[in-house]
C-alpha positions in Angstrom: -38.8 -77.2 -87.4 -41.1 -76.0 -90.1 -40.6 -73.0 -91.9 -43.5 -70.4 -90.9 -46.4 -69.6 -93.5 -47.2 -66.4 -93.9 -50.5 -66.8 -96.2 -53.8 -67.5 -94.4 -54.5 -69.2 -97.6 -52.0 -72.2 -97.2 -52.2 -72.2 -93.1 -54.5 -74.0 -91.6 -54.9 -72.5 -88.1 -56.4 -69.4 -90.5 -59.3 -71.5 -91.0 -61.1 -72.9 -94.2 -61.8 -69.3 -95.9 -65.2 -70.8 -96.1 -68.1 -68.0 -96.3 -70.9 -68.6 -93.3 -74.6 -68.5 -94.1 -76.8 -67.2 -90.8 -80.0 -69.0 -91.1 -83.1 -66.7 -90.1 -85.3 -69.7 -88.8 -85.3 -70.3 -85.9 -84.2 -73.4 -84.4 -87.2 -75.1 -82.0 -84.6 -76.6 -79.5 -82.8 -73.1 -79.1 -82.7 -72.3 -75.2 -82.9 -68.5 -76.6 -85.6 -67.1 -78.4 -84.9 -65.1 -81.5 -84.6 -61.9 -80.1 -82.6 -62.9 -77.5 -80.2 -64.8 -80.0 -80.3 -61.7 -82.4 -79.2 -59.5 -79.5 -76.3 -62.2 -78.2 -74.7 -61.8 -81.4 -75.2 -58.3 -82.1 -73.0 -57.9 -78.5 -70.7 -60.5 -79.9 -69.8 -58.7 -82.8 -69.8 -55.4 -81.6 -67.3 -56.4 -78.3 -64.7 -59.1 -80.5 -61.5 -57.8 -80.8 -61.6 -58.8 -84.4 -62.3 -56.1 -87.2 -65.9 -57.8 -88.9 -67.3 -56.4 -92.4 -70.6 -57.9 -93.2 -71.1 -58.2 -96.9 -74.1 -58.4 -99.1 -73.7 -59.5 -102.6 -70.9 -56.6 -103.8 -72.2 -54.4 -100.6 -70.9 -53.7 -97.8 -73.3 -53.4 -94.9 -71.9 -53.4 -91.8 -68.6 -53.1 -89.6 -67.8 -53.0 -86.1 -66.3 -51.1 -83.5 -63.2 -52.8 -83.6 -63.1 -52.2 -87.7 -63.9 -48.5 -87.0 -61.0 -48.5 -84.9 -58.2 -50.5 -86.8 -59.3 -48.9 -89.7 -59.6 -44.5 -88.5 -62.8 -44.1 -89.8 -65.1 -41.8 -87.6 -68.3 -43.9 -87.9 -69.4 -47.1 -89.3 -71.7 -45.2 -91.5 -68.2 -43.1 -92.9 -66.7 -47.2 -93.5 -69.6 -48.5 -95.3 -69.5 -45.1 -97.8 -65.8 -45.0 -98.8 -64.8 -47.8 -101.2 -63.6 -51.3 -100.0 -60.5 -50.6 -102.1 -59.6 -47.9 -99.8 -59.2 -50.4 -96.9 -56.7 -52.9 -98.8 -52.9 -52.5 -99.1 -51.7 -51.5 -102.5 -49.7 -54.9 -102.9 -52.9 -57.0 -102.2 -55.0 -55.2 -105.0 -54.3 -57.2 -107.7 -55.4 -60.1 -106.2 -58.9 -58.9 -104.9 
Protein backbone atom coordinates (compact mmCIF):
# COMPACT_ATOMS: atom_id res chain seq x y z
CA UNK A 1 0.00 0.00 0.00
CA UNK A 2 1.18 3.41 -0.84
CA UNK A 3 1.99 5.81 1.54
CA UNK A 4 -0.75 8.80 1.31
CA UNK A 5 0.24 12.33 -0.26
CA UNK A 6 -0.68 15.05 1.40
CA UNK A 7 0.27 17.86 -1.28
CA UNK A 8 -2.20 18.55 -4.08
CA UNK A 9 0.87 19.46 -5.86
CA UNK A 10 2.34 15.79 -6.14
CA UNK A 11 -1.33 13.93 -6.19
CA UNK A 12 -2.88 13.56 -9.07
CA UNK A 13 -6.55 13.07 -8.11
CA UNK A 14 -6.00 17.11 -7.12
CA UNK A 15 -5.88 17.76 -10.68
CA UNK A 16 -3.31 19.48 -13.00
CA UNK A 17 -3.19 22.98 -11.11
CA UNK A 18 -3.79 24.18 -14.59
CA UNK A 19 -5.54 27.84 -14.59
CA UNK A 20 -8.94 27.71 -16.95
CA UNK A 21 -9.59 30.45 -19.52
CA UNK A 22 -13.71 31.07 -20.06
CA UNK A 23 -13.99 31.96 -23.62
CA UNK A 24 -16.73 34.86 -24.12
CA UNK A 25 -17.67 33.69 -27.79
CA UNK A 26 -20.01 31.90 -28.13
CA UNK A 27 -19.96 28.58 -29.43
CA UNK A 28 -22.57 28.17 -32.72
CA UNK A 29 -23.45 24.44 -31.85
CA UNK A 30 -24.26 25.38 -28.13
CA UNK A 31 -27.92 24.00 -27.28
CA UNK A 32 -27.91 27.20 -24.79
CA UNK A 33 -27.78 30.60 -25.79
CA UNK A 34 -25.43 32.93 -24.03
CA UNK A 35 -27.52 34.07 -21.50
CA UNK A 36 -28.83 31.03 -20.70
CA UNK A 37 -25.14 29.53 -20.41
CA UNK A 38 -24.07 32.67 -18.40
CA UNK A 39 -26.87 32.03 -15.96
CA UNK A 40 -26.18 27.97 -15.74
CA UNK A 41 -22.92 28.73 -14.42
CA UNK A 42 -23.58 31.62 -12.38
CA UNK A 43 -26.03 28.84 -10.46
CA UNK A 44 -23.20 26.45 -10.59
CA UNK A 45 -20.93 28.41 -8.82
CA UNK A 46 -22.96 29.95 -6.48
CA UNK A 47 -24.65 26.21 -5.26
CA UNK A 48 -21.04 23.96 -5.45
CA UNK A 49 -20.01 22.94 -2.27
CA UNK A 50 -16.54 24.11 -3.18
CA UNK A 51 -15.24 27.58 -1.86
CA UNK A 52 -14.47 29.55 -5.64
CA UNK A 53 -12.25 32.91 -5.79
CA UNK A 54 -12.22 34.30 -9.20
CA UNK A 55 -9.11 36.25 -9.88
CA UNK A 56 -8.18 38.96 -12.27
CA UNK A 57 -4.59 39.67 -12.81
CA UNK A 58 -3.50 40.39 -8.86
CA UNK A 59 -7.45 41.03 -8.07
CA UNK A 60 -9.72 39.37 -6.62
CA UNK A 61 -13.22 39.65 -8.01
CA UNK A 62 -15.41 37.31 -6.94
CA UNK A 63 -16.22 34.45 -4.28
CA UNK A 64 -19.10 32.36 -3.57
CA UNK A 65 -21.44 31.50 -1.03
CA UNK A 66 -19.70 28.59 -0.04
CA UNK A 67 -16.25 30.77 0.30
CA UNK A 68 -18.29 33.29 2.39
CA UNK A 69 -19.18 30.54 4.54
CA UNK A 70 -15.88 28.49 5.03
CA UNK A 71 -14.22 31.52 5.32
CA UNK A 72 -16.80 33.98 8.20
CA UNK A 73 -16.89 36.78 6.20
CA UNK A 74 -20.33 38.53 6.23
CA UNK A 75 -20.54 39.38 2.43
CA UNK A 76 -18.68 38.63 -0.59
CA UNK A 77 -18.17 42.29 -0.97
CA UNK A 78 -16.32 42.16 2.94
CA UNK A 79 -14.00 38.99 1.09
CA UNK A 80 -13.04 40.73 -1.90
CA UNK A 81 -11.87 44.01 0.44
CA UNK A 82 -9.73 42.21 3.10
CA UNK A 83 -6.33 41.05 1.72
CA UNK A 84 -5.93 37.50 0.22
CA UNK A 85 -3.18 37.07 2.81
CA UNK A 86 -5.71 37.12 5.45
CA UNK A 87 -7.36 33.93 4.06
CA UNK A 88 -3.96 31.75 3.96
CA UNK A 89 -2.54 29.78 6.97
CA UNK A 90 0.59 31.38 8.42
CA UNK A 91 2.70 28.12 7.38
CA UNK A 92 1.59 28.41 3.67
CA UNK A 93 2.79 32.19 3.37
CA UNK A 94 6.02 31.73 2.32
CA UNK A 95 5.22 29.86 -0.38
CA UNK A 96 2.52 32.12 -2.00
Amino acid sequence: MSKPVSSPRKNPRWGTGKVLKASSTPKKNSPLSEAESIGFYRYLINNIADAIVINAGANRVFVNDAYIKLYGVSSAKAALERAPREFVIPEDLPII
